[in-house]
Biotite code that builds the C-alpha atoms (Angstrom):
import biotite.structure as struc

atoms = struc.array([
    struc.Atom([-163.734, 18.992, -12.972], chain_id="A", res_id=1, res_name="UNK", atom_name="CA", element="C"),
    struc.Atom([-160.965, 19.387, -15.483], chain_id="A", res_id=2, res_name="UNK", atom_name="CA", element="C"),
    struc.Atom([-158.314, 19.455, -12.469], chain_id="A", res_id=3, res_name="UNK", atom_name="CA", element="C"),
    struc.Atom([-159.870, 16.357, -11.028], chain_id="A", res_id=4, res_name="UNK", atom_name="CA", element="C"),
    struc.Atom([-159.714, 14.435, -14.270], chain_id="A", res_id=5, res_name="UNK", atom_name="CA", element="C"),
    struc.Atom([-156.292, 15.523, -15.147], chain_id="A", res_id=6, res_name="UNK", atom_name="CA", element="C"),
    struc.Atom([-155.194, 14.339, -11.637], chain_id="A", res_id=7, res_name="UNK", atom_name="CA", element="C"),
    struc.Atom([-156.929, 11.127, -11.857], chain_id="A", res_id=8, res_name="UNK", atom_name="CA", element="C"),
    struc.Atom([-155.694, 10.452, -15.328], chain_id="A", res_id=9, res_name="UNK", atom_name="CA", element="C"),
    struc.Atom([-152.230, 11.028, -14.428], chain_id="A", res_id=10, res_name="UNK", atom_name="CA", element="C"),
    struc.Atom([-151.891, 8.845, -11.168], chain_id="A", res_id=11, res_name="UNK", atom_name="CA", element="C"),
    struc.Atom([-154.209, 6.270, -12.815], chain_id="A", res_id=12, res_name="UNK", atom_name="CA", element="C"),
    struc.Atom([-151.433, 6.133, -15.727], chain_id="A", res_id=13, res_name="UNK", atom_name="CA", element="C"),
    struc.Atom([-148.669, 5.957, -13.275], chain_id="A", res_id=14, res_name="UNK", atom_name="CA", element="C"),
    struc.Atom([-150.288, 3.021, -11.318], chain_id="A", res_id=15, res_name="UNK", atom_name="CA", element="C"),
    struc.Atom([-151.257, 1.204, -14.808], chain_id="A", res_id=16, res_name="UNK", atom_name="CA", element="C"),
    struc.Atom([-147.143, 1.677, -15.891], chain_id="A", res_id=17, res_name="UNK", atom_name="CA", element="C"),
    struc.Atom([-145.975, 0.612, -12.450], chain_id="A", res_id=18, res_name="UNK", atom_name="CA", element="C"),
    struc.Atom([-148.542, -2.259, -12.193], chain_id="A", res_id=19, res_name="UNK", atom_name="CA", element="C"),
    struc.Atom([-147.441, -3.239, -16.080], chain_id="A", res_id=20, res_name="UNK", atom_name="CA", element="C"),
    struc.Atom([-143.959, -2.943, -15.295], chain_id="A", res_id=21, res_name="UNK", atom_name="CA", element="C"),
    struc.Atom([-143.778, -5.246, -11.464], chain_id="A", res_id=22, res_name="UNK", atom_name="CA", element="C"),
    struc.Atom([-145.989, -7.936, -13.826], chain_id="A", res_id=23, res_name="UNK", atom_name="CA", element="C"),
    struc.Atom([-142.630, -8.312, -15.711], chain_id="A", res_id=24, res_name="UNK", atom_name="CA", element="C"),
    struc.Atom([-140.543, -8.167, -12.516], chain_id="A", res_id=25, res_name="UNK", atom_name="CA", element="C"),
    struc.Atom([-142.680, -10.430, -10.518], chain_id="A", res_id=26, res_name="UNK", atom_name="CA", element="C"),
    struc.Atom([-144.340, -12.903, -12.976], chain_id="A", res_id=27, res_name="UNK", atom_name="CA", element="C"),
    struc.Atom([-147.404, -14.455, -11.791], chain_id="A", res_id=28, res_name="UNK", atom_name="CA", element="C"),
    struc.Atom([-147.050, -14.532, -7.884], chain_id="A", res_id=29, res_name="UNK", atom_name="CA", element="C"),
    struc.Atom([-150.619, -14.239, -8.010], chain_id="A", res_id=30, res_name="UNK", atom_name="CA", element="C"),
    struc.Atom([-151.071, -17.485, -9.381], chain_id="A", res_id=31, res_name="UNK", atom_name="CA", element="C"),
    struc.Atom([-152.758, -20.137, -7.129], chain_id="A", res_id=32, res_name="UNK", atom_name="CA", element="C"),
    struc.Atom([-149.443, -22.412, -8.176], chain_id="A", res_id=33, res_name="UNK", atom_name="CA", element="C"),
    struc.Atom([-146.995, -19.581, -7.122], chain_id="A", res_id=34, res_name="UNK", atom_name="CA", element="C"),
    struc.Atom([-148.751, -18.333, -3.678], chain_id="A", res_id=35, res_name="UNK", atom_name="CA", element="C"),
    struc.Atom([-146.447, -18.756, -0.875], chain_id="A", res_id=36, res_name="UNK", atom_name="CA", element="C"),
    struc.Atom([-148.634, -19.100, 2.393], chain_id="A", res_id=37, res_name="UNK", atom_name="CA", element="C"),
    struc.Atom([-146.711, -21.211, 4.991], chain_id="A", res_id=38, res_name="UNK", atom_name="CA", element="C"),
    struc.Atom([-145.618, -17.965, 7.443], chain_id="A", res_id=39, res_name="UNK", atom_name="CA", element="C"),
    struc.Atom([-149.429, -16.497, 7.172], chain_id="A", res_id=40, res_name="UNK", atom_name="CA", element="C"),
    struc.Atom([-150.825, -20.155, 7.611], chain_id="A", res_id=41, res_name="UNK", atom_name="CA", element="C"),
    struc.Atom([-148.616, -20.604, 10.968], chain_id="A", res_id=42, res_name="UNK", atom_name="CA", element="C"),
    struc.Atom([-149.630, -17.516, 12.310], chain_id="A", res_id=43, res_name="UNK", atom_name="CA", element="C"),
    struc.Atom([-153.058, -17.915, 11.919], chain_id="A", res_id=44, res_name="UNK", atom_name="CA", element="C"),
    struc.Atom([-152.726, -21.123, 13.326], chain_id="A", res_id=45, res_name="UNK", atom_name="CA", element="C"),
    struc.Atom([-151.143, -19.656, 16.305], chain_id="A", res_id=46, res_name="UNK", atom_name="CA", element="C"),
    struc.Atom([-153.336, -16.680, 17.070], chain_id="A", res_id=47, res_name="UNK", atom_name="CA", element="C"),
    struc.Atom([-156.171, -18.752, 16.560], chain_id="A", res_id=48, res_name="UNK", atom_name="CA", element="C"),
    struc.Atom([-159.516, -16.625, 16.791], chain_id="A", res_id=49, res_name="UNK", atom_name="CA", element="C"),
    struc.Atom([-157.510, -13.695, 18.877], chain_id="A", res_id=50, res_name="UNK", atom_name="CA", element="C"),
    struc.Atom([-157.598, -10.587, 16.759], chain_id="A", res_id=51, res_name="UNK", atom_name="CA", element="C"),
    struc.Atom([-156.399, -8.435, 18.978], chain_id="A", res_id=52, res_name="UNK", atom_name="CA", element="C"),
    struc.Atom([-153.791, -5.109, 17.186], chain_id="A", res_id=53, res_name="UNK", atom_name="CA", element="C"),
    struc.Atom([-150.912, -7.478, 18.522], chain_id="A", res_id=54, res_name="UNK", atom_name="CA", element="C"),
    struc.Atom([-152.137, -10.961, 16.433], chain_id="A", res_id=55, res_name="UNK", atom_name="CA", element="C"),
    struc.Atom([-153.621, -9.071, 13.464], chain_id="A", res_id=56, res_name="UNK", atom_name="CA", element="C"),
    struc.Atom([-149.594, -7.031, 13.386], chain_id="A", res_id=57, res_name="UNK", atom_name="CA", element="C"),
    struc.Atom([-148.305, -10.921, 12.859], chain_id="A", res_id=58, res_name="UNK", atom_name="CA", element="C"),
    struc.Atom([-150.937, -11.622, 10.499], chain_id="A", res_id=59, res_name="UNK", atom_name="CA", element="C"),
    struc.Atom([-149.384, -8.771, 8.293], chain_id="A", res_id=60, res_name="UNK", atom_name="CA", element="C"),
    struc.Atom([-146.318, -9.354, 8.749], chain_id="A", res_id=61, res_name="UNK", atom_name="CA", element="C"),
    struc.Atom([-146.471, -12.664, 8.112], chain_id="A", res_id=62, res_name="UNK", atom_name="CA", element="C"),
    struc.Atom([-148.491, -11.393, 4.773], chain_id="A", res_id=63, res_name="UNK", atom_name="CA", element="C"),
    struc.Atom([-145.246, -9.609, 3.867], chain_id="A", res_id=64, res_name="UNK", atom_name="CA", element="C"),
    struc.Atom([-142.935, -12.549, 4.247], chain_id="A", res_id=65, res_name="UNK", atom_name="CA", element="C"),
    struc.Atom([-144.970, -14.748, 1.746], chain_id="A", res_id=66, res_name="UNK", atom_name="CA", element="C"),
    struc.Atom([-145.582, -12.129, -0.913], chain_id="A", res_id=67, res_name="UNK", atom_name="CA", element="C"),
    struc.Atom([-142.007, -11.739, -0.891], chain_id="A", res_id=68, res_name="UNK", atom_name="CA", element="C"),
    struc.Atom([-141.784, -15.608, -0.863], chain_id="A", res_id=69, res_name="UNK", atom_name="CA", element="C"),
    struc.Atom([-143.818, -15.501, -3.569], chain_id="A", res_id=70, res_name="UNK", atom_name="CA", element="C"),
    struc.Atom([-142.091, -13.465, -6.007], chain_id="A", res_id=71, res_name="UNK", atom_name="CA", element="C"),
    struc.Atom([-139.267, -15.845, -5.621], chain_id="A", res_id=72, res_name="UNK", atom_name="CA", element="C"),
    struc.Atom([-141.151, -18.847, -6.918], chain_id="A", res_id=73, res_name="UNK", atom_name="CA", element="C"),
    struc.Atom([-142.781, -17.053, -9.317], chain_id="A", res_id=74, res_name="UNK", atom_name="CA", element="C"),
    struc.Atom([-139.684, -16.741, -11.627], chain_id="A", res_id=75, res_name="UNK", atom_name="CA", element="C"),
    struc.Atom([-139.604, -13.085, -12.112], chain_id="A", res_id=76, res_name="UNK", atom_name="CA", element="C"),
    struc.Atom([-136.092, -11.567, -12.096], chain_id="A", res_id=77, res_name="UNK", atom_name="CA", element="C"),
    struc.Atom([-133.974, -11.365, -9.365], chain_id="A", res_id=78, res_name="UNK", atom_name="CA", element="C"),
    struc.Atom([-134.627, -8.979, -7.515], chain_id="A", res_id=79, res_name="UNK", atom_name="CA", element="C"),
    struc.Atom([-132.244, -8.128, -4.481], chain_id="A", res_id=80, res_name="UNK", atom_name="CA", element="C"),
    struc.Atom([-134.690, -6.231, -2.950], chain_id="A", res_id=81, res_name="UNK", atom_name="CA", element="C"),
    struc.Atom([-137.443, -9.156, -2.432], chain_id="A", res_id=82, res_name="UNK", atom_name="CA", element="C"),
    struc.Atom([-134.183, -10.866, -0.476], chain_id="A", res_id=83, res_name="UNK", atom_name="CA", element="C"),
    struc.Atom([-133.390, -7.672, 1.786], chain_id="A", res_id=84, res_name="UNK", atom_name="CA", element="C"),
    struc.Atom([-137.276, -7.117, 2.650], chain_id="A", res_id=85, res_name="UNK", atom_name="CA", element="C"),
    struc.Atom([-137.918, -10.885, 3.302], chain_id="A", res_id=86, res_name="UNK", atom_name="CA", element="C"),
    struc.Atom([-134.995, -11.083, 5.615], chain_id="A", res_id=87, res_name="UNK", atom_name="CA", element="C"),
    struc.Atom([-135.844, -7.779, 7.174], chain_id="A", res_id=88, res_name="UNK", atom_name="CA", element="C"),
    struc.Atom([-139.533, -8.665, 7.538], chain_id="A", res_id=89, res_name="UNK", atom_name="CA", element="C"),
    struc.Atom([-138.898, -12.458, 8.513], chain_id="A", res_id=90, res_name="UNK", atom_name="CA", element="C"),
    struc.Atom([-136.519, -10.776, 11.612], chain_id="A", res_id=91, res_name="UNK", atom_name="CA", element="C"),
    struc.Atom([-139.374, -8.468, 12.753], chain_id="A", res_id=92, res_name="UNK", atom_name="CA", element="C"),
    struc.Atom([-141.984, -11.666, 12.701], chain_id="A", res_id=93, res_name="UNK", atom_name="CA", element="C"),
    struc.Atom([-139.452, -13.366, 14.312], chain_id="A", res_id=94, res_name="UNK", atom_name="CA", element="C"),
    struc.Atom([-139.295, -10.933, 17.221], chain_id="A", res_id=95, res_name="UNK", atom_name="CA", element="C"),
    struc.Atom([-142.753, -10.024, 17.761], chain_id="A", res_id=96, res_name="UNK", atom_name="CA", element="C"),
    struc.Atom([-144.150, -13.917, 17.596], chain_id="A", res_id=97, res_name="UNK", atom_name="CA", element="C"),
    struc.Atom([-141.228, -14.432, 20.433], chain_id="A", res_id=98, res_name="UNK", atom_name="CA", element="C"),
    struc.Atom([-143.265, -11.607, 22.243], chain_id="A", res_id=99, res_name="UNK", atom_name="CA", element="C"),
    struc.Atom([-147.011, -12.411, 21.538], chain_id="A", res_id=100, res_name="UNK", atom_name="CA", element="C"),
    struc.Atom([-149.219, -13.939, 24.284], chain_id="A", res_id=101, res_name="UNK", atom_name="CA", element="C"),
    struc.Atom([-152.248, -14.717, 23.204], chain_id="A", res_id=102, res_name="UNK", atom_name="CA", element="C"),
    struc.Atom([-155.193, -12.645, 24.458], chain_id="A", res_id=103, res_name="UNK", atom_name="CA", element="C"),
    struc.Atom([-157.613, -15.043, 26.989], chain_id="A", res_id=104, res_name="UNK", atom_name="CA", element="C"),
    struc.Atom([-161.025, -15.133, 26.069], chain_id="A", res_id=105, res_name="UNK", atom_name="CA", element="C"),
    struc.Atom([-163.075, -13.670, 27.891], chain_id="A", res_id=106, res_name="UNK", atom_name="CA", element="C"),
    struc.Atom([-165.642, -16.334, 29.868], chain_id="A", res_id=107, res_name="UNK", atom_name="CA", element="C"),
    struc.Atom([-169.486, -16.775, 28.185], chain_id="A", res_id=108, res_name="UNK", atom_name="CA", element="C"),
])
């Protein structure tokens, strides 16, 4: 068990340090006042009850635009990075949603 623990201690110190050190980058996106939800709230108002791979795919996505979002309002620091990804990720939304067609139900 000793190679276990000393494996679990060591990643579970890592992910405390990282975890620790993003809470200074990204302040409190986690905060009900800071959560950014408007691309994840359009999608899911657009795929309506389809959860088919393709509408679930914009559901993420959409996920990863607001989080970025998110850490912008929170008032962390800037961080170029949450600009690059939100672009990158807003483009690939962008692109899919133009493709999506909602799956029909099927008939009861």
């Amino acid at each position: 068990m000793q190679v276990f623990d000393d494996a679990l201690d060591s990643m579970l110190g890592e992910c405390r340090a990282i975890g620790l050190a993003r809470g200074g980058e990204y302040r409190d996106t986690w905060h009900l006042g800071n959560i950014v939800t408007a691309q994840t709230a359009g999608i899911l108002r657009t795929i309506g009850e389809d959860r088919s791979p393709e509408a679930l795919r914009l559901v993420l996505l959409a996920a990863l635009v607001d989080t970025k979002s998110s850490r912008m309002v929170a008032g962390g620091a800037y961080k170029r990075d949450n600009y690059i990804d939100g672009v990158n990720y807003l483009a690939v939304l962008g692109e899919l949603l133009g493709e999506y067609r909602p799956k029909e139900r099927p008939a009861p």
